[in-house]
C-alpha positions in Angstrom: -10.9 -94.1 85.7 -10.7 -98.2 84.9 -10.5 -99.2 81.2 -13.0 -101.9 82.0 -15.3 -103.7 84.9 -14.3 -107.2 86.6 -17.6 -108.9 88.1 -17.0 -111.5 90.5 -19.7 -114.1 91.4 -19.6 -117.2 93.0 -22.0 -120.0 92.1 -23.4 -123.5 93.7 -22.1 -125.5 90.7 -20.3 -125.0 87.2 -24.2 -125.1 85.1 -24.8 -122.5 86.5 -22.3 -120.6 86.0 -22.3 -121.5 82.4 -26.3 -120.7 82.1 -25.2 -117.3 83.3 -22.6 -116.7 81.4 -23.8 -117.5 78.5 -26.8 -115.4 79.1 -25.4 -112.0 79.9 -23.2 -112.8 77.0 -25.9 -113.2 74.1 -27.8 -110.0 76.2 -24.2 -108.5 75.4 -23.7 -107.3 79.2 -20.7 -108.8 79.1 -17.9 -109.5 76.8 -16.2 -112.4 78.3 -16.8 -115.0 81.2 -14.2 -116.7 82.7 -15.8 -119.4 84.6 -12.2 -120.7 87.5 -11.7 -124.1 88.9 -13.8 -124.8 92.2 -13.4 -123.3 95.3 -14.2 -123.9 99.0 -15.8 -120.9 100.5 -15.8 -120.5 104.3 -18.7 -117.7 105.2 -20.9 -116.4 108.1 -24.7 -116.8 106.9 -27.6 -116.4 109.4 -25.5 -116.8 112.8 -23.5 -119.7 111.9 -20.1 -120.1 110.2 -21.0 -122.4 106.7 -18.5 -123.9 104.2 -19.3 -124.5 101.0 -17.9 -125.7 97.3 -18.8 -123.1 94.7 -17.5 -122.1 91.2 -16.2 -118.7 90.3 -16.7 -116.8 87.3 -14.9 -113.4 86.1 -17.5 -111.2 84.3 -15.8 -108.5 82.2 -17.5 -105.5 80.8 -17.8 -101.6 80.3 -17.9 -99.5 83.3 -21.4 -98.1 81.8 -22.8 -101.7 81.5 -21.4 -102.9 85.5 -24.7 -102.0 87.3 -26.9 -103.4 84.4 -24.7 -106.8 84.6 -25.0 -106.9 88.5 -28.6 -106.2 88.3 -28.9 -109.2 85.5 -26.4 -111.8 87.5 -28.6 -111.2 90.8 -31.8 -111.9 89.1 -30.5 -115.6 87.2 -28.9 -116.6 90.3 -30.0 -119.2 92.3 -28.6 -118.2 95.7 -31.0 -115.8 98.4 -28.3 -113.5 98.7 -25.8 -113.1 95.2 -22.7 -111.6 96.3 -21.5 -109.6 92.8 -18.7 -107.8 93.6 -17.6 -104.9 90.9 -13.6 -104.6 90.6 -12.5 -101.4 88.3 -9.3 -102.6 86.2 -6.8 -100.8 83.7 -6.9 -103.3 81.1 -4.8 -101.6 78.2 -6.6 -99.7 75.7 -7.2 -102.8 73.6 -8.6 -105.1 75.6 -10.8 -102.0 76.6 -11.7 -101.6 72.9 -12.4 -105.2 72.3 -15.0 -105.3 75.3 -16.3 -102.1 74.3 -17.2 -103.7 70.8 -18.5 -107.0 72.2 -21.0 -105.1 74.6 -22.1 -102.4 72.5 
């Protein structure tokens, strides 16, 4: 069993990954966003191979609130297809504690 949730998330640029962010985080599906430096992402999409630059963000959260997050993240984001990947990780029982607090 993880202590918490890690969403990951790419986005097209770093205002959107802010508007996000801070959305989920006053709708308290998250406790903390880290939003990472850019990236250059190198994917398949539609038959052809595509690069890309696109900001990461770290979503943390409660296991019970991960689907509601993912659901939320797909819906604000601007891409056809929102990749949201959902990584369990032993935090420590107060970092687990804290992000309880802040999402409930």
């Amino acid at each position: 069993m993880s202590d918490i949730a890690l969403l990951y998330a790419t986005f097209p640029g770093r205002a959107e990954a802010e508007h996000i962010a801070e959305t989920v985080l006053a709708e308290r599906l998250a406790a903390c966003v880290n939003i990472l430096a850019p990236c250059t992402s190198i994917y398949r999409w539609q038959g052809a191979v595509e690069r890309g630059d696109e900001v990461p963000a770290l979503f943390k959260t409660t296991p019970q609130l991960a689907g509601r997050l993912r659901a939320r993240i797909e819906v604000l984001h601007p891409y056809d297809l929102a990749v949201v990947e959902t990584w369990p990780v032993a935090a420590g029982a107060a970092v687990s504690d804290w992000v309880a607090a802040e999402t409930g």
